[in-house]
C-alpha positions as CSV (number, residue, x, y, z in Angstrom):
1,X,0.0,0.0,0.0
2,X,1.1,3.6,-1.0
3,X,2.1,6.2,1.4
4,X,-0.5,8.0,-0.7
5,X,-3.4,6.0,-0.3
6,X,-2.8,5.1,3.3
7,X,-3.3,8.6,4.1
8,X,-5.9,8.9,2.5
9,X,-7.3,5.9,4.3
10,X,-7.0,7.7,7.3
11,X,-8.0,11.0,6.8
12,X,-11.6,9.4,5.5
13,X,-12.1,6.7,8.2
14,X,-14.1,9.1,9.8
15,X,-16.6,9.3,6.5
16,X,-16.6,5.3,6.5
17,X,-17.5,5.3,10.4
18,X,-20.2,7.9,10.0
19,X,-21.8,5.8,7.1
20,X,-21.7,2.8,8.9
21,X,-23.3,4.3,11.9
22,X,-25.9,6.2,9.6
23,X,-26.6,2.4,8.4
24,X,-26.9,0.7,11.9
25,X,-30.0,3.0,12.2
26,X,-31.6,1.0,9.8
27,X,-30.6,-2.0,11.4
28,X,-31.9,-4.8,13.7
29,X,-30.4,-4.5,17.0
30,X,-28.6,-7.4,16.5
31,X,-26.2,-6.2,14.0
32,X,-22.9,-5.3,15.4
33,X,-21.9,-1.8,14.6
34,X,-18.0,-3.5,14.5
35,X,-19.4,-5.8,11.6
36,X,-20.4,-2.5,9.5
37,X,-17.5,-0.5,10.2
38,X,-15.3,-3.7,9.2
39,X,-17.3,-3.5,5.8
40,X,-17.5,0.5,5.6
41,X,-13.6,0.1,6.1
42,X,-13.1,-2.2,3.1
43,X,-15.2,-0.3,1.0
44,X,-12.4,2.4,1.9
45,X,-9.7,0.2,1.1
46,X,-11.4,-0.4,-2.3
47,X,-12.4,3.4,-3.2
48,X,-8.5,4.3,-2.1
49,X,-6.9,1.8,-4.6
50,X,-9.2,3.1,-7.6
51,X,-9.1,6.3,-7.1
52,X,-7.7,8.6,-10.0
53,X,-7.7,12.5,-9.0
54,X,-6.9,13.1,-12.6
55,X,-10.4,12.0,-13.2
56,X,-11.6,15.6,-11.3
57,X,-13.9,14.1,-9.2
58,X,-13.8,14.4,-5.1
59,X,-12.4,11.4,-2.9
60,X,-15.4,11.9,-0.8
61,X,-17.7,11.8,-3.8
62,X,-15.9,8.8,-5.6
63,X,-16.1,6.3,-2.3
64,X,-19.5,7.3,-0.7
65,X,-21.0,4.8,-2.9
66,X,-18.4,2.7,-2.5
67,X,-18.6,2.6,1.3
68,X,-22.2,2.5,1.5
69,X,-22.1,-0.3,-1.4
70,X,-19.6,-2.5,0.8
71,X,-22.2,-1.9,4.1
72,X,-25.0,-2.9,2.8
């Protein structure tokens, strides 16, 4: 993994924990917040590795659906 992408991996955990948390709303209570952030966290992962800022689209924009995508 890039130095690169690992930062960006970082700086938008925070989006990846809010989505799973947003999800877990819409949840029974018996799934585990943990399970969701595992997922919203490889839907990151995913996002990160195709990302092309050349493209002139937003990170945040580009793995929203990603994230959400890998939650649900």
């Amino acid at each position: 993994m890039s130095n690169t992408m690992h930062t960006m991996i970082e700086k938008y955990m925070p989006l990846a924990n809010k989505l799973a948390f947003l999800q877990k709303k819409t949840l029974p209570n018996y799934i585990d917040v943990e399970e969701l952030k595992s997922a919203a966290y490889l839907g990151l992962v995913e996002a990160a590795s195709r990302y092309e800022e050349s493209k002139g689209v937003s990170f945040t924009t580009f793995a929203y659906p990603r994230i959400f995508g890998a939650i649900k």
